[in-house]
N, C-alpha and C positions, 0 to 999 in steps of 0.2 A: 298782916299775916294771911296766906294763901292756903288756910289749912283747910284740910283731904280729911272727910270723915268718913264713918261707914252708918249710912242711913236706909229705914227698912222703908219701901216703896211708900204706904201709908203713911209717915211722916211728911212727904213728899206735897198732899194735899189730900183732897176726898176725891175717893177713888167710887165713881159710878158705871153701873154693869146697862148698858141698853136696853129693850124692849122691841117687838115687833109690833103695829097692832095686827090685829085680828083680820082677815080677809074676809072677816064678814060683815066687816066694817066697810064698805071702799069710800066713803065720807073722808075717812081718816088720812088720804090719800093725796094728793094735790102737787101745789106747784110753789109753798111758801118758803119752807122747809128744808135744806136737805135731809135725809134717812143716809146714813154713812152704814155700809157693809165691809163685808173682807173683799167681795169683790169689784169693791169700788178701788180707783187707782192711787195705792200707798207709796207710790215712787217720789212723787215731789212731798217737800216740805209742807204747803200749805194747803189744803183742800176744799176746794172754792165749786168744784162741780161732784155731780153723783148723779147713778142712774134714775133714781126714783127719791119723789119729794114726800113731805108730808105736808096737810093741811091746818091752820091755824084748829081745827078741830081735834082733829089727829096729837097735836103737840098739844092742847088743853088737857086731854085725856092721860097724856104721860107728860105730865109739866115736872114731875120729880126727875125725870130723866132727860132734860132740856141741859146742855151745855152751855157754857157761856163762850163768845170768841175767845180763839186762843188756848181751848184745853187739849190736850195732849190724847188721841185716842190709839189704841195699842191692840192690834188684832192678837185673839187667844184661841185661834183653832185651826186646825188643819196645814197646809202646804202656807198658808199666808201669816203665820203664827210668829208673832214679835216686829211687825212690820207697824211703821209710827207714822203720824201724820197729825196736824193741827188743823185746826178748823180755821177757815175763814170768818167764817158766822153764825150765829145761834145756829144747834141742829142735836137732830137724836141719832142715836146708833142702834143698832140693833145687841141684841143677847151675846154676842159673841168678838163683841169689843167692848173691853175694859177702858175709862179716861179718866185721865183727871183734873180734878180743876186744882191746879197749884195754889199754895199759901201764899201770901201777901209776900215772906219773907226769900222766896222762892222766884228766879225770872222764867217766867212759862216758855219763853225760847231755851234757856240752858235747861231745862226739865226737858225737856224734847231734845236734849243734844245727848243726853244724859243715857235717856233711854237709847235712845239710839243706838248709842255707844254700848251696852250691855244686849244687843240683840240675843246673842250664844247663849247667856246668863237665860233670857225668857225661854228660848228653847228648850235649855237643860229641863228647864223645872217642867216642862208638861208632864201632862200625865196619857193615859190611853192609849192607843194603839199607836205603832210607829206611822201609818198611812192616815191616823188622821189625830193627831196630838190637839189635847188639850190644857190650858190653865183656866182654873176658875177664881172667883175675886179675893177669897181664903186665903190660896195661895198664890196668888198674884202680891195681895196688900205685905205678906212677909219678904216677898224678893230682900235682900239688900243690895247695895249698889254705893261705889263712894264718889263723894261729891264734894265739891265746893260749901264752906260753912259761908261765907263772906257772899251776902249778896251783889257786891262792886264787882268782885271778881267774875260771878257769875256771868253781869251784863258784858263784864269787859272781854271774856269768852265767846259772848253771842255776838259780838259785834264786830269777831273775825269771822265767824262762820254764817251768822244768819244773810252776808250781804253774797256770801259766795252764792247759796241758795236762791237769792233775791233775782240775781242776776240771771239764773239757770231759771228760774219760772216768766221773767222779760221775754230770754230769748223763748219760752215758749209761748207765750202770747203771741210773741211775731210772727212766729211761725204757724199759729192759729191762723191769725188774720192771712199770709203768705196762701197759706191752703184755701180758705175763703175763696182769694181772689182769682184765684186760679178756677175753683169749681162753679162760681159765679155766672164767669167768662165763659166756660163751656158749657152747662148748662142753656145762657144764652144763646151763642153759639149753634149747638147743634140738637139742643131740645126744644128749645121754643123755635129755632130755624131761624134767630135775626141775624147773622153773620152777614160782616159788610158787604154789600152787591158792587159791583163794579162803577157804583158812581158812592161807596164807604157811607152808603144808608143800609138801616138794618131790613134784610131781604124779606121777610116774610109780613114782616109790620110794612114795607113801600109795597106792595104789591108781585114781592117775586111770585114766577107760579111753581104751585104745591100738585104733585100727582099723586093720585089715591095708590098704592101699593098691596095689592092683595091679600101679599105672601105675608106683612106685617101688622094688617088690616088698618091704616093708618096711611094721613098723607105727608110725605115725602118730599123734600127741593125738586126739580126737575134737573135730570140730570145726574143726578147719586143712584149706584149703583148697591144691589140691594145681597149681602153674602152673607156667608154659614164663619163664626168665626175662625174655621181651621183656614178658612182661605187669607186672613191675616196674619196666621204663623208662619213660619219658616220654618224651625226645626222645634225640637223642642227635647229633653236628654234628664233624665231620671236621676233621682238624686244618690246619695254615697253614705254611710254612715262610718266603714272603716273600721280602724283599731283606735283604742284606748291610749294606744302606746308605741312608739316605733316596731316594726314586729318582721323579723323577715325582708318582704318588697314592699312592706306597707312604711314609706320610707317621708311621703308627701305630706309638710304639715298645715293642715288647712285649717280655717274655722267653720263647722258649721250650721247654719241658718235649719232651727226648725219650724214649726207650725207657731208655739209659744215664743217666738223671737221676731216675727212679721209685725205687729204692733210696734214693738219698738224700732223696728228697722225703719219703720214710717215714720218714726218718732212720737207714738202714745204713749210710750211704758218703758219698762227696762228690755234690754236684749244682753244677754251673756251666751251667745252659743260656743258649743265647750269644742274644745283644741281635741283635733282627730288627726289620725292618721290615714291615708289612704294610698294607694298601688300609683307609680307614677305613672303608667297607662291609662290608668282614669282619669287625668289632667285633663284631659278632654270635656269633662263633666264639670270645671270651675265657672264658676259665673263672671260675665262679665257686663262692661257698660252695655248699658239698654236692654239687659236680659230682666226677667220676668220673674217671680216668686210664684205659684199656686199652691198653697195647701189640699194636698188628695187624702186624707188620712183625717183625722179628726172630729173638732166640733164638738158640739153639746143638743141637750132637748132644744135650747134655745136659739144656738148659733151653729148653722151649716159650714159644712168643710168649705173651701173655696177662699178661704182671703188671698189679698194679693199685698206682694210688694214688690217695688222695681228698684233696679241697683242703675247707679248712676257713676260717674269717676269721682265724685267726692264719698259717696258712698263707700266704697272700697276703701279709701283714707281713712274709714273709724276701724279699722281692724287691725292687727298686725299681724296676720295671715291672708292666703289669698283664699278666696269664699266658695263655697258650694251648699246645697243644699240639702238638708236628709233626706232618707227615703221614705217619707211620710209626705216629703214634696215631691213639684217636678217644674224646673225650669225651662221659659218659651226665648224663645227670641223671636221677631217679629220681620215678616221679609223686608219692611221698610222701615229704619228708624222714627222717621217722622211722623208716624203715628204710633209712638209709644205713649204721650199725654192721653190722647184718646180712646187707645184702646184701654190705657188704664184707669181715666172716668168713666166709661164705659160698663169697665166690669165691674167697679163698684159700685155703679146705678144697681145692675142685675144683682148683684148680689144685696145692698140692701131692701131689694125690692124683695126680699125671699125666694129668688127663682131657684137657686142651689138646690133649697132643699128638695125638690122633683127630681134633681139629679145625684142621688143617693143611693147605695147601695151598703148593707155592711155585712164584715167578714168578722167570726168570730167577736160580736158586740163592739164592733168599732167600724164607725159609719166610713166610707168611702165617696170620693168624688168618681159619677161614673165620666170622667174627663173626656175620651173619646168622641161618645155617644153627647156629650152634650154639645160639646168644640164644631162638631161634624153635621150639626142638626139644629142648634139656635141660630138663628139668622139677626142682623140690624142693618141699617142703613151703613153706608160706606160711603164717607163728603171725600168731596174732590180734593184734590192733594193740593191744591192753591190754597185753600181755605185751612185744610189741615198745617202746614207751612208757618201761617201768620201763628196756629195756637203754639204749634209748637215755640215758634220765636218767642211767644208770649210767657208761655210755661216751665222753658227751661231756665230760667235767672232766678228765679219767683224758689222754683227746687234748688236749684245752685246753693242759694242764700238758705234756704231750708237745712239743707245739708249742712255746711259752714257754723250755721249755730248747734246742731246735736256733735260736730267733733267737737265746740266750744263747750259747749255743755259739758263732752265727755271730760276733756279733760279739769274742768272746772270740779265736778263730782269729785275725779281723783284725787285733787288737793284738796278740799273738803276730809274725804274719807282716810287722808297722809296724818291732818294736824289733829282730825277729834281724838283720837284715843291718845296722843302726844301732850295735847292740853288737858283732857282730864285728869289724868294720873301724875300730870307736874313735869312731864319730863322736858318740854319748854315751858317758856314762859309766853304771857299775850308779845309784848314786844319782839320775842325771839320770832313767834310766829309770823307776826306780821313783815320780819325782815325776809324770813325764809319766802312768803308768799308772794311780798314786791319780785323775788329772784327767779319766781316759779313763773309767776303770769304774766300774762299779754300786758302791756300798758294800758288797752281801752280798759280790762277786766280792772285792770287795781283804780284807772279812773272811776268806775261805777262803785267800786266798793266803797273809796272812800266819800265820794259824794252820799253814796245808802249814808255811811256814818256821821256827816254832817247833818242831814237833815233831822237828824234823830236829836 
């Protein structure tokens, strides 16, 4: 029997509320540990990184609050509020993620599908202001939610959906490493200056000569010309936000790319940018391959306006509209394609280096990129277009396949997020879904899946 009960969250297992320590502590602090926040990323199933660690000291201090791998942690506040994630490995969270450690009787994968599956349900129940909702452990541990009584069933539910997942964190390894090799290479390349000489020895370690450069007080290949980065644009065209809704001329239905959607366009997080309407005169304004993303608009105390993402032709395949960007952005095009790889390590050298933040201005408590003034006034070395050529060669396969796995991905998600709420409430069975998902997916995809379930 496949019986559906109605069980209150704390039946579930014990439910533990996090802890920060103390910042006046920085012992506490370290690199053993992760410290799991809301603002760490709740997108994937498993969470194996975070921004900040704790110390074997730091975890002694809150050992009541130490997880075990594999507990279910559940953000309870604000915009990130019912968003689920599993730990990889012992770790703490802070005050404002509720986890738990599942019963023996309980598969901590189907506890995590479960939640998941009642995200609405966590929402409903906050409490506090609508711009920044809260649940606390109280009313968290009453939630009810129905479930599988049959522990078999359970696994046998996890063992459709945990390999879809399994697969979607693969391809994001790959594409980890993908990135790696790419930023590796450039870096080499055109930061240390080894880039192959004309007899394919690295230039600067064989004795190419290096000329001192004034203007960037630093030396330079001989031979690279030294520009302000407007002189690698070509044009550049302001974003659109539109209507809500067909409206009048507002007739063009696009999707668009805001500030909170560059992450995942790159492929770190989710992007859902929402379906708009815009004037078919402004067609002009859609993005295309080898155009440019810049965020003008934005940011935080921590993070400056200025991220970037670049659109590619597989990029445009994850959509089903054609793209533009809001007017919080402004999209570049570059007079030469062939240095789109590099002007786009480039700027994300500068921008993690904190240079952005100098170029800031804000309007009404929302910081602004001053874009002009800085495009038209920061200078860097400019390699010769032989050199640029081979990265490019090198860089475009490397994103190609980048690409390739986040449409993989996307539509992987999709059937994922088709069959959970269809298997929990009964309305297939495991078997039916697994026939529905041979019909759905790629052949490689059902080969990883069932392989995940063998080894298991």
């Amino acid at each position: 029997m496949n019986e559906i009960c109605r069980v209150k969250i704390a039946e579930l297992g014990q439910t533990i509320t996090g802890k920060t320590p103390s910042s006046e502590n920085p012992e506490d602090f370290g690199s053993e540990y992760m410290f799991v926040t809301p603002s760490d990323s709740f997108d994937k199933k498993m969470m194996d990184i975070t921004e900040r660690y704790l110390s074997e000291e730091g975890v002694k201090k809150l050992s009541k609050k130490l997880l075990p791998p594999k507990s279910i942690m559940i953000t309870c506040i604000g915009s990130a509020m019912g968003k689920v994630a599993m730990n990889e490995t012992s770790c703490i969270t802070n005050q404002q993620i509720n986890s738990i450690i599942p019963k023996k009787s309980y598969c901590p994968d189907y506890v995590y599908y479960a939640i998941k599956n009642n995200y609405k349900v966590l929402r409903n129940a906050a409490t506090g202001s609508t711009a920044l909702p809260l649940l606390n452990k109280t009313d968290f541990d009453i939630l009810e939610f129905l479930v599988h009584k049959e522990k078999v069933y359970q696994q046998n539910i996890s063992s459709v959906l945990s390999p879809i997942d399994a697969k979607i964190a693969l391809n994001n390894r790959i594409n980890l490493e993908l990135e790696d090799m790419a930023k590796t290479l450039y870096d080499y390349w055109f930061v240390q200056f080894d880039f192959p000489n004309e007899q394919g020895k690295p230039y600067k370690s064989s004795g190419g000569i290096m000329v001192y450069n004034t203007e960037l007080k630093r030396e330079i290949p001989e031979g690279w010309e030294v520009k302000t980065l407007a002189k690698w644009i070509k044009t550049d065209k302001s974003g659109d936000w539109g209507k809500e809704a067909e409206e009048g001329n507002y007739q063009l239905k696009v999707s668009c790319v805001r500030g909170a959607d560059l992450n995942g366009l790159n492929g770190n997080g989710e992007q859902k940018p929402p379906t708009r309407f815009i004037l078919e005169n402004n067609s002009n304004k859609l993005l295309e391959n080898h155009d440019l993303i810049v965020e003008i608009s934005g940011g935080s105390p921590t993070q400056s306006t200025g991220r970037l993402a670049f659109i590619t032709g597989e990029t445009l395949q994850r959509f089903p509209n054609p793209l533009i960007c809001s007017n919080f952005c402004k999209a570049l095009t570059l007079k030469e394609e062939k240095y789109l790889y590099n002007f786009v390590y480039q700027w994300n050298r500068i921008y993690d280096n904190g240079v952005l933040f100098g170029w800031e201005g804000k309007t009404s408590g929302i910081k602004n990129l001053l874009f002009e003034s800085f495009v038209t006034n920061h200078k860097e070395a400019y390699p010769k277009s032989e050199i640029v050529a081979k990265f490019y060669d090198f860089a475009k396969p490397l994103h190609s396949q980048k690409q390739k796995n986040l449409i993989q991905n996307q539509q992987l998600s999709e059937l994922r997020d088709w069959l959970l709420p269809m298997l929990m409430n009964g309305q297939v069975t495991v078997k039916e879904a697994e026939e529905r998902l041979s019909m759905a997916a790629e052949p490689s995809i059902m080969y990883h899946i069932k392989a995940n379930n063998n080894s298991k």
